[in-house]
Steps between C-alpha positions, in 0.01 A plus 500: 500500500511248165812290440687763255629134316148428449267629183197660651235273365187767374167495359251754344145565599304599168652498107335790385708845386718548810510131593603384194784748543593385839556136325686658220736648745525220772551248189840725394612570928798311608493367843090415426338221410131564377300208597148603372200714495168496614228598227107439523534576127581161321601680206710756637636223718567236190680781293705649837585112587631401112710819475661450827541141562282511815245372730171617526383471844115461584482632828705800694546181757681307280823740526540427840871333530533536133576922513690733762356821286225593280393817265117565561424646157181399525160707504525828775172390652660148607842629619413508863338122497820284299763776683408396839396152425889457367649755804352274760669196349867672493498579106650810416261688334552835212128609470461748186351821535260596677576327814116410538152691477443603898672563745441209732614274216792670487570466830468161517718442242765704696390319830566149313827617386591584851358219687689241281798711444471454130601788226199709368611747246237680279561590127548856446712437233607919400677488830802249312483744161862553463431886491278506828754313650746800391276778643483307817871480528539874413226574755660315790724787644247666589366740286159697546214367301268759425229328266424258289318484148455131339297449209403142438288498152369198284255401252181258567660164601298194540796354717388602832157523565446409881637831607475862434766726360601640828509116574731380208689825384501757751596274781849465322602896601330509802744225603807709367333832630447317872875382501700814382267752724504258785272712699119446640245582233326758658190585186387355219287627231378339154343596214387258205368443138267219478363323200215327418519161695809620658574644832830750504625406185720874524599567870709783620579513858720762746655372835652741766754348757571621807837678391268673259651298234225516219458190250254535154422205379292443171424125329265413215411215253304712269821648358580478139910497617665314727699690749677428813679823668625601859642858524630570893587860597768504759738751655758297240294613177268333322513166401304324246416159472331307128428135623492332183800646398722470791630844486591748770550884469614747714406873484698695713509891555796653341764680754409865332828600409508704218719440211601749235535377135709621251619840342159670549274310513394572890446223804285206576356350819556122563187368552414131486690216562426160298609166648422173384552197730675224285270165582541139416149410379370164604136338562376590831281199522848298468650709778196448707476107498862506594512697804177342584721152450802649663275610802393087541875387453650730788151562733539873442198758543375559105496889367145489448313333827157429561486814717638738218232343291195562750637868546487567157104322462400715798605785260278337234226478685526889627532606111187272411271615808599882395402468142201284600582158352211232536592235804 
């Protein structure tokens, strides 16, 4: 456990799109202090180090006894070597999504985490969207889950280009899917859209649990329109989730009492019942970093571990073998 007097002293690994946000955010944190970043790039690292007021450190070594936590924003296919280079040295370590590109670095991230006893929490940011966070709540006493449809569209992005979709986009509901079900994935099938150059640039995928919960799950980055959706059916109704706009809606089956209008002009059946949950929209990246900060402070076991990460890449990996992504 961190002195709770003490500012947790953090750095960033990589200043490109989401590590540039993870400065932003740090920069603004009470209780932080954000000592630098680490960025092969000199220019990204010049601008990044002139906006902040920081230091730009040469070497993943030099943060040792200068940081007690760091955000690993930096390229997927390097997660696994900087996360366990930093979890064997004590550092407290949020790794973005995805946790790593195999399973056996994954697992050594999550042994290094272990064997040190530092934090490892993986960046599946969705789960801290103020309106996931509501279904969760609603969710919690209990109620039957019977599927699952998330639709996860884009356009071309030249942002992320080490991983496929199912990789970067699709990953993000599997996590939410694997959490709210909380059953073993017993089948997975995939079917995909491939462009030229491209491999499963349109994916849609169904898992079964064993409860015979049912998830759909489509993503795509050959999309004209950006959406982000989660609809749940549940012995509660149907509930409706949009991402962007932090907005959840209840459909529930009206009680089919029949009503009779006026004079004559006969009866009418109640039918469905609208409910909107009233949510106090905030940026789940801002959320994130704090529990993840919170987590350090008071030694307590993150929302998203390294373990609810690797679940949710085995799922990855069982959507890209159906659909017959290239290894």
């Amino acid at each position: 456990m961190t002195d709770t007097n003490k500012n947790i002293r953090v750095a960033v690994i990589g200043a490109g799109v989401m590590g540039s946000h993870h400065l932003r955010i740090y920069d603004n944190m009470k209780g932080v202090e954000l000592v630098g970043l680490v960025e092969y790039d000199k220019d990204k690292a010049k601008a990044a180090a002139t906006r902040f007021g920081i230091t730009v450190f040469d070497k993943l070594e030099d943060l040792i006894g200068k940081v007690d936590a760091v955000s690993v924003a930096s390229p997927s296919t390097t997660h696994a070597e900087i996360g366990t280079f930093l979890l064997e040295k004590g550092i407290h370590c949020l790794v973005e999504k995805p946790l790593a590109v195999s399973e056996a670095e994954g697992q050594a991230l999550i042994d290094a985490a272990r064997k040190s006893g530092a934090i490892l929490m993986v960046g599946h940011v969705e789960r801290f969207n103020p309106a996931v966070r509501q279904l969760a709540a609603i969710l919690a006493d209990g109620h039957t889950i019977h599927a699952v449809d998330a639709r996860r569209l884009s356009a071309v992005s030249s942002r992320i280009q080490d991983v496929d979709v199912v990789s970067d986009l699709m990953v993000h509901d599997i996590d939410i899917v694997l959490s709210l079900i909380g059953q073993k994935v017993e089948n997975v099938t995939a079917k995909a859209v491939s462009t030229t150059g491209n491999d499963g640039d349109y994916v849609s995928a169904m898992i079964s649990f064993g409860n015979g919960g049912l998830a759909t799950l489509t993503a795509s980055r050959i999309t004209q329109n950006k959406v982000r959706e989660l609809s749940v059916t549940t012995d509660l109704g149907l509930i409706q989730i949009d991402y962007s706009a932090q907005q959840l809606v209840i459909y529930r089956q009206g009680n089919g009492a029949v009503e009779r209008l006026p004079g004559d002009l006969g009866n009418y059946n109640l039918d469905i019942v609208v409910e909107r949950a009233l949510i106090r929209n905030a940026e789940p990246l801002v959320l994130e970093l704090q529990h993840f900060i919170d987590c350090v402070r008071a030694g307590t076991r993150p929302l998203i571990t390294g373990e609810d990460a690797l679940d949710a890449l085995k799922v990855v990996w069982q959507i890209q073998q159906s659909y017959g992504a290239a290894k």
